[in-house]
VMD Tcl script that draws the C-alpha trace (Angstrom):
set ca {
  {20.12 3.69 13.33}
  {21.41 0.93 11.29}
  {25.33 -0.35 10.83}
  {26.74 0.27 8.22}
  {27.38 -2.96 6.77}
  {23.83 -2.75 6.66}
  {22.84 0.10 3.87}
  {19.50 -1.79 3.30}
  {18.48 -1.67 6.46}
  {19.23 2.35 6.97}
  {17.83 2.97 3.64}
  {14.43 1.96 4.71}
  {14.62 2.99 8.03}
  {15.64 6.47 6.68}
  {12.51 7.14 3.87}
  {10.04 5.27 6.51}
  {10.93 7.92 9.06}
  {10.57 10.75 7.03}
  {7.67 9.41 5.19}
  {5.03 8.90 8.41}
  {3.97 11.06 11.06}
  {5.00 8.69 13.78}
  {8.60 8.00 13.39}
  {9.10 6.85 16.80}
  {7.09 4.07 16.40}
  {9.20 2.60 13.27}
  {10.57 -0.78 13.48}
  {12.95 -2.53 10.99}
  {14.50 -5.87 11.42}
  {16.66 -7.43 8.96}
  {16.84 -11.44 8.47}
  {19.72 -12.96 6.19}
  {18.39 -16.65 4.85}
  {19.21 -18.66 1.79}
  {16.27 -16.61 -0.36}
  {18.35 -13.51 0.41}
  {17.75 -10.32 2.67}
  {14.35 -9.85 4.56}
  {13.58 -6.43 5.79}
  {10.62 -6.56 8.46}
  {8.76 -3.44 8.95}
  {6.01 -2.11 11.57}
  {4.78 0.96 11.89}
  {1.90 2.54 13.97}
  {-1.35 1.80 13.02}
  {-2.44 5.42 11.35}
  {0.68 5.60 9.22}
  {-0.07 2.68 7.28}
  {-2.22 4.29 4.83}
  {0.81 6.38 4.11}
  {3.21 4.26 3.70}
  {1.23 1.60 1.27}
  {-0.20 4.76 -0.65}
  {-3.03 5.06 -2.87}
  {-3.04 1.75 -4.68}
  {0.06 0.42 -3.06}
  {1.81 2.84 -4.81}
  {4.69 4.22 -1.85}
  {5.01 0.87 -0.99}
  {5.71 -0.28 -4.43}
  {8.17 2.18 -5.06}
  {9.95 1.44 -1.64}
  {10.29 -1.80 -3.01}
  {11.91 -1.26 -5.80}
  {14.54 1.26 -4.51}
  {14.98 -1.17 -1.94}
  {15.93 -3.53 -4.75}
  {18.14 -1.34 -6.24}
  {20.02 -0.82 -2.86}
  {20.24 -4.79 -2.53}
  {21.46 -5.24 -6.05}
  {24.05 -2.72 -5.54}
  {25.79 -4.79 -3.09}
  {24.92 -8.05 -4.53}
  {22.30 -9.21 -2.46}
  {18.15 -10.04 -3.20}
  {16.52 -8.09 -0.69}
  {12.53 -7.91 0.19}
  {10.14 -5.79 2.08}
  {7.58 -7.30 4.39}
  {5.29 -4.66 5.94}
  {3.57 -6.34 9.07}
  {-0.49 -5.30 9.79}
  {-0.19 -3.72 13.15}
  {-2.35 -5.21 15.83}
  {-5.97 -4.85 15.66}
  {-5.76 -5.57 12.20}
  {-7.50 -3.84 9.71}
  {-9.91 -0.72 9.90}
  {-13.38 -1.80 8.52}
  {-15.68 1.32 7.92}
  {-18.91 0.66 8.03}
  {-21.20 1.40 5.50}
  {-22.25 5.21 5.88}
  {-25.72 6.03 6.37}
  {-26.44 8.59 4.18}
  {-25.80 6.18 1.13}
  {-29.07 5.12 1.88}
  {-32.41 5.41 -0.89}
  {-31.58 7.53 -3.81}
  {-28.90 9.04 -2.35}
  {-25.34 8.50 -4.58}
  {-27.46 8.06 -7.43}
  {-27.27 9.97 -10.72}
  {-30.70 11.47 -12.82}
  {-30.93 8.93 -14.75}
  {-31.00 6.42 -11.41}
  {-28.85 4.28 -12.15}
  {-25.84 3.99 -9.19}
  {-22.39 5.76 -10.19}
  {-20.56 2.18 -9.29}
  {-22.55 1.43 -12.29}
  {-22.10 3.47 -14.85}
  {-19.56 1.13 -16.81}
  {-21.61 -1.65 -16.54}
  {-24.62 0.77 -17.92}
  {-21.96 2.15 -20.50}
  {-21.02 -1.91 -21.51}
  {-24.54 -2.69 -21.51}
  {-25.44 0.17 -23.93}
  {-22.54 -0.84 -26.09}
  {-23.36 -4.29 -26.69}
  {-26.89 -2.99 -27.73}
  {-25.88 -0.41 -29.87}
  {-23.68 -3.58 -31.89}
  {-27.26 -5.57 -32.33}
  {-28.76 -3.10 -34.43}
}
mol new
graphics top color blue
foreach p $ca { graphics top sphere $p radius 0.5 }
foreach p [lrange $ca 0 end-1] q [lrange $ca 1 end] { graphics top cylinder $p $q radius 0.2 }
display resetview
């Protein structure tokens, strides 16, 4: 655990452990430069999905309480979160997305259906 002179560094070190299901595998460094406080973080490669969240989301709000913490002892502190090794996952395209398959009645793709809708739109205005 963190010193306590270091409230940053616990802070994170605290919600990371509790958020992932690998806590053993949490690290957290903290680096003190002229831009302000840098909090490093790893964690094991099939907890990242939870801690960056649908759309970054956990990670965003780890971020800002981490701010919040920094602020209330006068200091400008940021998150890194470093890939772990290997890198990203790249799934592969599934098979079954193959002909016709993932497409509506009307066949025309469901990724498309805004740029249908758009298209539509702009027609119904040339009337």
């Amino acid at each position: 655990m963190a010193k306590a002179s270091e409230p940053d560094l616990a802070f994170v070190e605290y919600v990371v452990k509790a958020v992932v299901d690998n806590p053993d595998a949490v690290e957290v460094n903290r680096k003190v430069d002229e831009m302000g406080v840098l909090i490093t973080l790893k964690v094991h490669r099939d907890d990242m999905g939870q801690l960056i969240g649908r759309q970054g989301s956990t990670a965003r709000s780890l971020r800002t309480l981490l701010r919040i913490v920094g602020a209330k002892h006068n200091a400008r502190v940021n998150l890194k979160i470093e890939e772990p090794e290997g890198g990203r996952m790249v799934r592969e395209p599934s098979a079954s997305m193959g002909r016709g398959e993932g497409r509506s009645e009307e066949g025309v793709s469901r990724g498309n259906e805004a740029t249908r809708n758009f298209d539509e739109a702009v027609d119904d205005l040339r009337l």
